[in-house]
C-alpha positions as CSV (number, residue, x, y, z in Angstrom):
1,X,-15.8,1.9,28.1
2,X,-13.6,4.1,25.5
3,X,-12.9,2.3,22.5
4,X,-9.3,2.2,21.5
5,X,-7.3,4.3,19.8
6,X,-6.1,2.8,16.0
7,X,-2.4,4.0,14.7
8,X,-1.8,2.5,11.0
9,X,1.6,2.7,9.7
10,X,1.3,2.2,6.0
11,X,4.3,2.0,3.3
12,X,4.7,2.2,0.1
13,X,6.2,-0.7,-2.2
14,X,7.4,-2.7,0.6
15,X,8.2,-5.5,-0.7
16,X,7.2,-8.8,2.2
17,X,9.4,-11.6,1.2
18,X,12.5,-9.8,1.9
19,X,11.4,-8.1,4.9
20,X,13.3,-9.3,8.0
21,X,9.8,-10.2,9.8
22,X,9.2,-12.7,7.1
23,X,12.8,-13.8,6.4
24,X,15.4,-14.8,9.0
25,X,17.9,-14.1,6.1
26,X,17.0,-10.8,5.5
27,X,20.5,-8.3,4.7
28,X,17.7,-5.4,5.8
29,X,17.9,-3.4,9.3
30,X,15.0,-2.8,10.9
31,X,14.8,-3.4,14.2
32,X,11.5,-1.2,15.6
33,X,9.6,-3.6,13.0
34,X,10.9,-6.7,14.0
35,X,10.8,-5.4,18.1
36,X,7.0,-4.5,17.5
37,X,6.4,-7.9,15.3
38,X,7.7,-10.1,18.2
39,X,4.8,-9.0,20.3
40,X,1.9,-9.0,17.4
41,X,0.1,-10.7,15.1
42,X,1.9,-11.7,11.7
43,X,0.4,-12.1,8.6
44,X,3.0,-14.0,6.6
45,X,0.8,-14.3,3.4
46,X,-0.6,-10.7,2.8
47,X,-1.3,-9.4,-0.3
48,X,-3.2,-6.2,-1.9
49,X,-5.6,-7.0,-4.5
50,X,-4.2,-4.6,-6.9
51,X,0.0,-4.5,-7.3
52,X,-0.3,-0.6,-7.8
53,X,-0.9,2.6,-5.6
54,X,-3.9,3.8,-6.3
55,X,-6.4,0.8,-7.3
56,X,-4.5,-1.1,-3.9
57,X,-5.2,2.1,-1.5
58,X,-9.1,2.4,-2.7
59,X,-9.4,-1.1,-2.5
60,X,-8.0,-1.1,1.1
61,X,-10.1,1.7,2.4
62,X,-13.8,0.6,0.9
63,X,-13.1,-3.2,1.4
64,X,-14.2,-3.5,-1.8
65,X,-12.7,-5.0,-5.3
66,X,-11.5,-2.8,-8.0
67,X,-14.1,-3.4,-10.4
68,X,-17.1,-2.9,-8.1
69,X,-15.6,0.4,-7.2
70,X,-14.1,1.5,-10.3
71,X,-10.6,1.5,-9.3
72,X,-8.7,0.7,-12.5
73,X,-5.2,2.6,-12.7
74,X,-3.7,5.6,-10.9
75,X,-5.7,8.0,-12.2
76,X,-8.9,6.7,-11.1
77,X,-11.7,8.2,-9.8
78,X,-12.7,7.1,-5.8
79,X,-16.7,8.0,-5.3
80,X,-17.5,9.9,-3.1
81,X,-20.6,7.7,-1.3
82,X,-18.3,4.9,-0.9
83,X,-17.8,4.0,2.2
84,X,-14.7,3.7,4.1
85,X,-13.2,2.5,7.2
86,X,-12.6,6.2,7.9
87,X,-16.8,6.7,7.6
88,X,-17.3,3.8,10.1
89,X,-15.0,4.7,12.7
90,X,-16.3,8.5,12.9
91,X,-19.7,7.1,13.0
92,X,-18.7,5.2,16.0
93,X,-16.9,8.5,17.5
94,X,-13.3,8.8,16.5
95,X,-11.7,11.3,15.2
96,X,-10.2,10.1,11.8
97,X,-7.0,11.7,10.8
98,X,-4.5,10.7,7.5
99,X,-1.2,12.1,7.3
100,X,0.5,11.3,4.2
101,X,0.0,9.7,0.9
102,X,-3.8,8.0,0.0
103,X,-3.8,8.8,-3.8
104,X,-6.9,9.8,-4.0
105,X,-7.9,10.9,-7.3
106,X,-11.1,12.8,-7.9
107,X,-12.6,16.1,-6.3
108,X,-13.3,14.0,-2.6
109,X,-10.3,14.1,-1.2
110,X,-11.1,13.1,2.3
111,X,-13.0,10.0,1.9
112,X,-14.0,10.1,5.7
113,X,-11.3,11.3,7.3
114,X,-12.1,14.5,9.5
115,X,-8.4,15.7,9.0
116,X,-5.6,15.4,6.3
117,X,-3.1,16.7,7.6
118,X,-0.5,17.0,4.9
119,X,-0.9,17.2,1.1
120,X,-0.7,14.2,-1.2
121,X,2.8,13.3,-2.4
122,X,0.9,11.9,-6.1
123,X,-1.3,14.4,-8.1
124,X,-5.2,13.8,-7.8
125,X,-6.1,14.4,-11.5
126,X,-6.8,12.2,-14.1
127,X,-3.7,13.0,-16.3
128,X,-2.0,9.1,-15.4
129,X,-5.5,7.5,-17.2
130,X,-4.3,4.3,-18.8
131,X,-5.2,3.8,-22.6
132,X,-6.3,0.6,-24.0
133,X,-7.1,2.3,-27.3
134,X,-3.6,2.4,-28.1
135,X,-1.7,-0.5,-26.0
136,X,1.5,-0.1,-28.3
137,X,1.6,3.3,-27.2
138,X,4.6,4.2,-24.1
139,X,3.2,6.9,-21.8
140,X,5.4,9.7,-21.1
141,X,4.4,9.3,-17.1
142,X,5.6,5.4,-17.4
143,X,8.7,4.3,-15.0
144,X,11.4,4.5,-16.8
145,X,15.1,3.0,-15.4
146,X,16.1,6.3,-14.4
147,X,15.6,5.3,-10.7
148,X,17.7,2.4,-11.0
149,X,20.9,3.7,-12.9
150,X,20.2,7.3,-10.5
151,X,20.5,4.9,-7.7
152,X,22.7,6.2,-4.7
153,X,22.7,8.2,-1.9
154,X,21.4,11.5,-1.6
155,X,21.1,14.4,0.5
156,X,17.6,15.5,-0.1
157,X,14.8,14.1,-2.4
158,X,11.1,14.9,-3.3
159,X,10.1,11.9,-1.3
160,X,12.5,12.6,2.0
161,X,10.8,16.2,2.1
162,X,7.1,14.4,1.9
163,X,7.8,11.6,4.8
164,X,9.6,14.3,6.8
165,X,6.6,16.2,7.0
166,X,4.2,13.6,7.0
167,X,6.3,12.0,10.4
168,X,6.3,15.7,11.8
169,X,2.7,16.1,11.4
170,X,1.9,12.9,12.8
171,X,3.5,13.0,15.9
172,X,2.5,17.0,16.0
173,X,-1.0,15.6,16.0
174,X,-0.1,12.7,18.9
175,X,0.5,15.8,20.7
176,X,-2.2,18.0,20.2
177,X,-4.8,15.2,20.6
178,X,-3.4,14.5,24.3
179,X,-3.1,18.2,25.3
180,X,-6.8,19.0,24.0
181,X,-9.0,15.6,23.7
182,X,-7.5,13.0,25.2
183,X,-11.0,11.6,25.8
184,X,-12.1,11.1,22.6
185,X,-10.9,7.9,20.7
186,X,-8.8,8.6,17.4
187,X,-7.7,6.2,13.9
188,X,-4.2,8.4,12.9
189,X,-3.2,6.8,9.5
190,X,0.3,7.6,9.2
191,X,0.9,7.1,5.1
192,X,5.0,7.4,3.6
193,X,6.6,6.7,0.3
194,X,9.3,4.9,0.8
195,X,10.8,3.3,0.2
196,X,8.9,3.1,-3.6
197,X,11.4,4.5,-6.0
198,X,13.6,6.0,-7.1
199,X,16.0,4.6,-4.9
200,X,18.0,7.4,-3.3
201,X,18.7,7.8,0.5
202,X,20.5,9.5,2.7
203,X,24.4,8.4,3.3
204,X,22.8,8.0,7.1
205,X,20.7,5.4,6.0
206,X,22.8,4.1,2.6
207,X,26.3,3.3,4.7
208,X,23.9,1.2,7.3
209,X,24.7,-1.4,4.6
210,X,28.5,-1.0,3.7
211,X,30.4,-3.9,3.3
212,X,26.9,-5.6,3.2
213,X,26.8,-8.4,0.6
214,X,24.0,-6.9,-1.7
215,X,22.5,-9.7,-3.1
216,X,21.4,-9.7,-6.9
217,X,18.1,-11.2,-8.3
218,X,17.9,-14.6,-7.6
219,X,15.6,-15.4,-10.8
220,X,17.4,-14.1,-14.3
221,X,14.6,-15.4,-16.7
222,X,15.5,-14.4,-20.3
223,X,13.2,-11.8,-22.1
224,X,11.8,-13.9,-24.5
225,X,10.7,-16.3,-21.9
226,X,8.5,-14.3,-19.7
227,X,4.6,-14.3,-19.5
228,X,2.8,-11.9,-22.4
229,X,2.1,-9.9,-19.0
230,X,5.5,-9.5,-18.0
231,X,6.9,-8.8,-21.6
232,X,4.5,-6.0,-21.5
233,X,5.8,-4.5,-18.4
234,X,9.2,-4.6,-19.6
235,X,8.1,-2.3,-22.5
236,X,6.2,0.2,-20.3
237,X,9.5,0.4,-18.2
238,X,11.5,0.7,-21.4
239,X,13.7,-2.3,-20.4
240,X,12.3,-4.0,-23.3
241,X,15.6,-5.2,-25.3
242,X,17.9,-3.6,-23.0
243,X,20.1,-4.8,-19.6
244,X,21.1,-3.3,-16.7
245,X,24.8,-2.6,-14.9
246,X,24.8,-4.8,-12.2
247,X,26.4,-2.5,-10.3
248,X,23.4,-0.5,-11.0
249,X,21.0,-3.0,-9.7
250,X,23.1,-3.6,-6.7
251,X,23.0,0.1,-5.5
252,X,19.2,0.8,-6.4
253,X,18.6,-2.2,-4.1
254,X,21.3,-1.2,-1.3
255,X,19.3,2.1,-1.5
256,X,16.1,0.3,-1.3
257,X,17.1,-1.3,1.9
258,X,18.3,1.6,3.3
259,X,14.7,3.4,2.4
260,X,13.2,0.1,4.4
261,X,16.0,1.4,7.5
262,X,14.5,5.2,7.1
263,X,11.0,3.6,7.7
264,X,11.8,1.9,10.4
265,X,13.5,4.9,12.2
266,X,10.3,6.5,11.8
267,X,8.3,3.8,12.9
268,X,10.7,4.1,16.1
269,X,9.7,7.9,16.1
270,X,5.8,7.0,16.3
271,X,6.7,4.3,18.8
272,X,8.2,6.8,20.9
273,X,6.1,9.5,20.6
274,X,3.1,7.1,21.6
275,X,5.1,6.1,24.6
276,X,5.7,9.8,25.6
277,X,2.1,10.7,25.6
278,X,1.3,7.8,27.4
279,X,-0.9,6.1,24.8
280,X,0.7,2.7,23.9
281,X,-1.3,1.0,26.4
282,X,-4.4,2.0,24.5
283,X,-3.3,2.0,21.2
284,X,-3.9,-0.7,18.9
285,X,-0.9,-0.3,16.1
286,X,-1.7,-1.9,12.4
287,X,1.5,-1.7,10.2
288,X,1.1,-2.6,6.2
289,X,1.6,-1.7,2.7
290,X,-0.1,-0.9,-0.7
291,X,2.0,-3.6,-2.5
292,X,5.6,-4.4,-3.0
293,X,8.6,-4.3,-5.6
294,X,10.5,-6.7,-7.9
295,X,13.6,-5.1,-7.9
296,X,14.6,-7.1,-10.7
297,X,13.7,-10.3,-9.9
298,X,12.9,-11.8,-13.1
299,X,13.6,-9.2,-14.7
300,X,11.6,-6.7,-13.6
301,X,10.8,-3.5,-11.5
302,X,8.4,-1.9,-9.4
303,X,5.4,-3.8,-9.1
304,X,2.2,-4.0,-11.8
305,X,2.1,-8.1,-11.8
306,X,0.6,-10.8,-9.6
307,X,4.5,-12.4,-8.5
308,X,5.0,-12.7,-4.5
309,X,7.5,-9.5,-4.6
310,X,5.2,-7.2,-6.4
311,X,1.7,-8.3,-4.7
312,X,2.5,-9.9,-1.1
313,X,2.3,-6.9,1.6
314,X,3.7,-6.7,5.2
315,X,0.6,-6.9,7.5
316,X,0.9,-7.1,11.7
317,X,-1.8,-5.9,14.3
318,X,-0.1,-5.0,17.7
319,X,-2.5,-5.3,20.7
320,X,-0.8,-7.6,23.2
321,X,-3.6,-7.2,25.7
322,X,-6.0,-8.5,23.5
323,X,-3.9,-11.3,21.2
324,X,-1.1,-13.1,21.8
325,X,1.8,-12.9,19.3
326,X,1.4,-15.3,16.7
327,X,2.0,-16.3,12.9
328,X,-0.9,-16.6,10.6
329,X,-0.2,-18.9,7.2
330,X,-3.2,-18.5,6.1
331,X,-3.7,-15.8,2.7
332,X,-5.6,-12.6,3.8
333,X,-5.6,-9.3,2.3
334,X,-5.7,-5.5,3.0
335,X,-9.2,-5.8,1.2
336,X,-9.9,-7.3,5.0
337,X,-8.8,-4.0,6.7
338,X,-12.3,-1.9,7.2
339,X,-14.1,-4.6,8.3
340,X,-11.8,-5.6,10.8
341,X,-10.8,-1.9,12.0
342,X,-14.5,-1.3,12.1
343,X,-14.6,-4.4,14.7
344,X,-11.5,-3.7,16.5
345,X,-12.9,-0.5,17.3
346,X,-16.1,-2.4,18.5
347,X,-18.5,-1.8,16.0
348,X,-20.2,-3.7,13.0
349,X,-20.1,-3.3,9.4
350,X,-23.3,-2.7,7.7
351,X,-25.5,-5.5,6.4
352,X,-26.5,-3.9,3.6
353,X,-23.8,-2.4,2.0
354,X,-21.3,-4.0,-0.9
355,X,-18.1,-5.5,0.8
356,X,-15.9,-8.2,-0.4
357,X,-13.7,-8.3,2.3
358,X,-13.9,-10.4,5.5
359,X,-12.4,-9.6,9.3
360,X,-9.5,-10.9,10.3
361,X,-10.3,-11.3,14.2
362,X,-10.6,-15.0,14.0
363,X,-7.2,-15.2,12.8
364,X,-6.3,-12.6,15.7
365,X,-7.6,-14.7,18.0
366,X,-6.3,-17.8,17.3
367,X,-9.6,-19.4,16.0
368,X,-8.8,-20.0,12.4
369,X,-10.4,-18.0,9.5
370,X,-10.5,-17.5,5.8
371,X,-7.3,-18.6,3.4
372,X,-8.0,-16.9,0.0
373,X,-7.2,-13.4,-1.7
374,X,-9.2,-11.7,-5.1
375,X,-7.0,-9.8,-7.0
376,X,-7.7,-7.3,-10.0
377,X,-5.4,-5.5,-12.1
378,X,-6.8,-3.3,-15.8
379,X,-3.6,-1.0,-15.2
380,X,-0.6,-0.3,-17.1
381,X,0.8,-3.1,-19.3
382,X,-2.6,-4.7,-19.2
383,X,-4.6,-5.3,-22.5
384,X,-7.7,-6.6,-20.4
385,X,-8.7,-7.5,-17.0
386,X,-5.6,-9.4,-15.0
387,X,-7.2,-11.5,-12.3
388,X,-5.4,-13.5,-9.2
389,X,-6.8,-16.4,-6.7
390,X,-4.5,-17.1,-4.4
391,X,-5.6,-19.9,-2.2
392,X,-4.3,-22.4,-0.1
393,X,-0.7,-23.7,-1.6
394,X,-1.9,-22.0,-5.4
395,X,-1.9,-18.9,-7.5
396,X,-4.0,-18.8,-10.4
397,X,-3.2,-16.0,-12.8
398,X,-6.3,-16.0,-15.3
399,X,-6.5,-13.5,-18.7
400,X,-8.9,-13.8,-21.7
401,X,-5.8,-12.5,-23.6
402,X,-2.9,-14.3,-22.4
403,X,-1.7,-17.8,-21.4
404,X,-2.5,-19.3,-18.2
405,X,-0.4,-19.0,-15.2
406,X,-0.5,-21.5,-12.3
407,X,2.2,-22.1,-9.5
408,X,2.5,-24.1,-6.5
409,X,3.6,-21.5,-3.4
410,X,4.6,-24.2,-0.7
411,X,6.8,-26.3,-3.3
412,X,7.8,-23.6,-5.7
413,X,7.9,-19.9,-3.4
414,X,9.8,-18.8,-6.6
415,X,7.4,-19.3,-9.2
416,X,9.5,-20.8,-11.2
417,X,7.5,-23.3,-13.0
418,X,4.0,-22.5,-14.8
419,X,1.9,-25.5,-14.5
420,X,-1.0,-24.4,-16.2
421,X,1.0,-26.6,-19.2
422,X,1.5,-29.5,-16.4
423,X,-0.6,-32.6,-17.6
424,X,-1.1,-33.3,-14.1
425,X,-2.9,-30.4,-13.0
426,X,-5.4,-29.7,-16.0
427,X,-8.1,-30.8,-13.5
428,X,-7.0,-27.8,-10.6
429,X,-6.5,-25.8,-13.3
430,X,-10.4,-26.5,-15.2
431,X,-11.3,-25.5,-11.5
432,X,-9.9,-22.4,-10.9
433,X,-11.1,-21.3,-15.0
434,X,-14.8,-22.4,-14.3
435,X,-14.2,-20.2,-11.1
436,X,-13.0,-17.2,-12.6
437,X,-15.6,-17.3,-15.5
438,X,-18.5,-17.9,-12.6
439,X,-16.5,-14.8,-10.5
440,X,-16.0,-12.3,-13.0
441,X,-17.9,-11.1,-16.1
442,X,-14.8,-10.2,-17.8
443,X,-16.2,-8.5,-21.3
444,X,-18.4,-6.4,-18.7
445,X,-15.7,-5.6,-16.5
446,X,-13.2,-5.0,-19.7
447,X,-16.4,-2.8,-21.3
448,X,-16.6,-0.6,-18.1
449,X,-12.5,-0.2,-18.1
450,X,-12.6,1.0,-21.7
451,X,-15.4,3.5,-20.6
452,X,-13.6,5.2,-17.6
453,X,-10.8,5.3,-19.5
454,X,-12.1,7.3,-22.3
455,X,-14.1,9.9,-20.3
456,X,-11.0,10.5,-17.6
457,X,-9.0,11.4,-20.8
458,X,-11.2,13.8,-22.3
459,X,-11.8,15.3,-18.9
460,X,-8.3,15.5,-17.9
461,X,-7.8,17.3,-21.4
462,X,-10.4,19.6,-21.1
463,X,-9.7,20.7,-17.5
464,X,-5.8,21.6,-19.0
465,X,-7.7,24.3,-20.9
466,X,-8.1,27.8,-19.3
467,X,-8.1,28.3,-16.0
468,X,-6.4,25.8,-13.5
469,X,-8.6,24.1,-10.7
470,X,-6.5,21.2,-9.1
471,X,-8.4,18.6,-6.8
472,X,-5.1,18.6,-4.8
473,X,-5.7,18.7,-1.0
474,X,-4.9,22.2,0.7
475,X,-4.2,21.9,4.7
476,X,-5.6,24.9,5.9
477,X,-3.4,26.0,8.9
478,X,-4.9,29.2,11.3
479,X,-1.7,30.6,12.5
480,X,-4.1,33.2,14.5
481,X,-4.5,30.2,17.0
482,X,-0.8,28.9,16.5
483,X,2.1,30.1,19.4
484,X,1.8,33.4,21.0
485,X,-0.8,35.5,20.1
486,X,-2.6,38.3,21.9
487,X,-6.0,37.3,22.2
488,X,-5.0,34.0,24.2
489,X,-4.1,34.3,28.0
490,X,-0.7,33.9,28.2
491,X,-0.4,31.6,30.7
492,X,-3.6,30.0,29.5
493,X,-1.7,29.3,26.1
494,X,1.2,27.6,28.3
495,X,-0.7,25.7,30.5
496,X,-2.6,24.3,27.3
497,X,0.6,23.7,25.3
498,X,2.6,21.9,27.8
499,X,2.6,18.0,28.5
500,X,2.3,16.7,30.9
501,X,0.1,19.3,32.0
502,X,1.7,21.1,35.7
C-alpha cells in the first residue's frame, strides 16, 4: 500500500489568537485557511517551545527541547546526527523536499531533506550569537521599530521576492514529481516569511482591509509595570522609554493582516496546484507556524516571551478520509510534529533515540491524548534560562533571575493578572517550582548556554577574517536538462513535460 504523501505549510510569526480559525471575531481574510480548517483537525492550544525562529524550527524538526539539542538563539548550531522527521520519512521511502526558510545555522544545511529547493531567506552563520557576557549591551542585529513606523504598503520587499520564489518552486516541484515519480511517496515542506516583519505588503493585499476598523492593542500595560522579562525586551527593541504613533501601530498591523491575506492566497495556490495534479486525495496537508507576534499587545513586538500572541501557533492536520474535522482543547506543541509525521506516514519512531515530544494521533482520532507543552527560551533579552509549563487551564513562567509568573488561561485568556503573588495559589505554585527544579538543571543548562555562546562568537569572528566561506545553501540548477536541448528527443522532452500525459 503507498504511504501518503505529506504537504506542510509552515508560517512565520503567525500569531494564533487572532487567526480567524481560532477567533470568530477575527478583522483578518483568509478564506483557503478557514475553507481547509472546516474539514481538519484544529489544534486551538498550539504552541512552539521556543517564541523565536530558529530555536522553534530545530525544536520542531528533532522533536526535541532546546537544551538537549543546543538550540539557544538564532545563531545556533543544529548537529548534524540529529535526527529529524525529514531522516525518518526517507528511511521509510519518501522523497523529502523543503522549499523555503528552516534557519538552519551551521555547515549541515539539509538536516534530511533530499532537496532544498530555494536558499534560506535568514543567514546560516553564527554572526546573530546572543551574549550574556554583556546583557546591557544592544546588538546592532536587534529589532528595532523601524518595521512599525516603515509600516505601509509596498510594491516589492526582500521577503515578497523570497515567498514568490519559494511558492514557485513548490508548486514547480508538485509538477515535476507527478510527470517523473508519481509512484514514489513525497513530505514537500513549503516554509514562507510572512507575514514576520517588517510589515509592508502589497496595495493588493493592504486595501483588502480599507475601511476595516483596525483594532489597537487591547492590553496598554505601563513600562514600569511589566515582568523583568518583558522590560528587557523593550530595551532590545529600543522601545525602552519611548511610544509609538498610533497611527503607526494601526498600519503595521493593517499590514500584518494583509501579510496573513498574501499567505492565504498562496495556501490557495498549493491547494490548487495539488488539485490539478490530482494529488489531494492522497495528500495529507499539515499547516503551522514557528511562533507568533505581539504586535503591541502590552507593549510589545515580535515575539521572544512566553504570552499567548508570541508563543501559541496555528496547527491543523487535513486528512478527511482518515479523521473527522474536529477541535482539540487540549495544549500540544510542534515539538509533537516528527513523531506524529513519522506515524502518519506509517512508521515508528525509534526506541532508542532522545525525543521529548509525543504523537498527536490520539487527538486525531478522537481518543484523547496528552494536555501539556515544555518551553525554553536562553535568547535575546534573556539573562538565564526562561522556562514555560503550560498545562491544563495554567502557565507557569519560572526564572532563577526574575519574579514568578503564573496565570489562569480559561478565566484570564489575557494574562492580565500574575498570581504567583496570589495567597491562594502558593500551593499550585510550590508545585509547578518543585517541578521545574526536578525538570531542569538550570545552572547546567545556564553553564552550557554561556559556553555555546562564547565559542559561536570567536568563531563567527574568526571566519570574518580572510577568505569568505558562507554555510548558506546553494540550489544547484542543471540547465543542460532544463527546456529544449539537443541531446533530449524532442518529442520525448514533450511527452515528459506535459500533464496530463497524451
Amino acid at each position: 500500500m503507498k504511504r501518503p504523501n505529506i504537504l506542510f505549510i509552515m508560517t512565520d510569526q503567525m500569531a494564533a489568537p487572532i487567526l480567524p480559525i481560532h477567533d470568530a471575531a477575527s478583522p483578518i481574510k483568509m478564506p483557503n485557511l478557514v475553507r481547509l480548517a472546516e474539514r481538519s483537525v484544529v489544534f486551538d492550544a498550539a504552541y512552539c517551545n521556543s517564541p523565536l525562529c530558529a530555536p522553534s524550527r530545530f525544536v520542531l524538526v528533532s522533536g526535541q527541547l532546546p537544551s538537549k539539542i543546543g538550540a539557544y538563539d538564532n545563531a545556533a548550531d543544529f548537529p548534524a546526527d540529529v535526527p529529524t522527521y525529514a531522516h525518518y520519512l526517507r528511511r521509510l521511502g519518501y522523497h523529502t523536499a523543503l522549499s523555503g526558510k528552516m534557519h538552519f545555522c551551521g555547515p549541515d544545511q539539509l538536516h534530511g531533506y533530499e532537496q532544498r529547493l530555494t536558499s534560506d531567506i535568514y543567514p546560516a552563520d553564527y554572526g546573530w550569537a546572543v551574549n550574556w557576557d554583556a546583557p546591557e549591551e544592544r546588538l546592532s542585529w536587534y529589532h528595532n521599530m523601524a518595521s512599525v513606523l516603515q509600516a505601509g504598503p509596498c510594491v516589492r520587499s526582500n521577503q515578497l521576492d523570497f515567498d514568490e520564489e519559494v511558492v514557485f518552486k513548490a508548486q514547480q516541484y508538485l509538477y515535476d514529481h507527478v510527470r517523473s515519480n508519481p509512484e514514489q511517496p513525497f513530505c514537500l515542506t513549503v516554509s514562507m516569511t510572512h507575514p514576520h516583519d517588517p510589515y509592508c505588503i502589497p496595495a493588493e493585499f493592504w486595501n483588502l482591509y480599507e475601511g476595516v476598523d483596525i483594532p489597537l492593542p487591547g492590553q496598554v500595560i505601563d513600562q514600569a509595570e511589566q515582568d523583568a522579562h518583558s522590560q528587557r525586551l523593550l530595551k532590545v527593541i529600543d522601545l525602552w522609554g519611548k511610544t509609538l504613533p498610533e497611527d503607526k501601530i494601526k498600519d503595521a498591523r493593517r499590514a500584518y493582516f494583509g501579510a496573513c491575506s498574501y499567505i492565504d492566497a498562496n495556501i490557495g495556490k498549493l491547494l490548487k496546484t495539488l488539485a490539478d495534479c490530482n494529488l489531494a486525495e492522497d495528500t495529507i496537508i499539515l499547516f503551522s507556524g514557528d511562533h507568533g507576534d505581539m504586535l503591541g499587545e502590552r507593549g510589545l513586538w515580535y515575539k521572544m516571551h512566553w504570552f499567548e500572541m508570541a508563543a501559541r501557533v496555528p496547527l491543523l492536520v487535513h486528512a478527511p478520509k482518515r479523521f473527522a474535522a474536529r477541535r482539540i482543547g487540549q495544549c500540544v506543541s510542534t515539538m509533537d510534529l516528527l513523531p506524529t509525521l513519522v506515524e502518519l506516514a506509517g512508521g515508528q519512531v525509534d526506541a532508542d533515540l532522545a525525543l521529548d515530544g509525543r504523537s498527536l494521533l490520539s487527538h486525531l482520532k478522537g481518543e484523547g491524548g496528552h494536555d501539556q507543552v515544555l518551553g525554553e527560551y536562553m535568547a535575546e533579552g534573556s539573562i538565564g534560562p526562561l522556562m514555560m509549563i503550560r498545562r491544563g487551564d495554567w502557565k507557569f513562567i519560572y526564572s532563577e533571575q526574575d519574579p514568578l509568573l503564573l496565570f489562569d488561561l480559561r478565566h484570564d485568556p489575557q494574562e492580565r493578572e500574575n498570581l504567583a503573588t496570589s495567597v491562594d495559589h502558593q500551593g499550585l505554585l510550590a508545585e509547578f517550582v518543585d517541578e521545574a527544579r526536578t525538570r531542569w538543571d538550570i545552572p547546567a543548562i545556564h553553564r552550557a548556554t554561556l559556553a555555546s555562546q562564547r565559542r559561536r562568537r570567536l568563531v563567527a569572528d574568526a571566519l570574518t577574517r580572510g577568505r569568505l566561506k558562507s554555510w548558506d545553501h546553494q540550489p544547484l540548477v542543471d540547465a543542460s536538462e532544463q527546456y529544449m536541448r539537443n541531446h533530449i528527443d524532442l518529442d520525448d522532452l514533450e511527452r515528459r513535460a506535459r500533464y496530463p500525459q497524451v
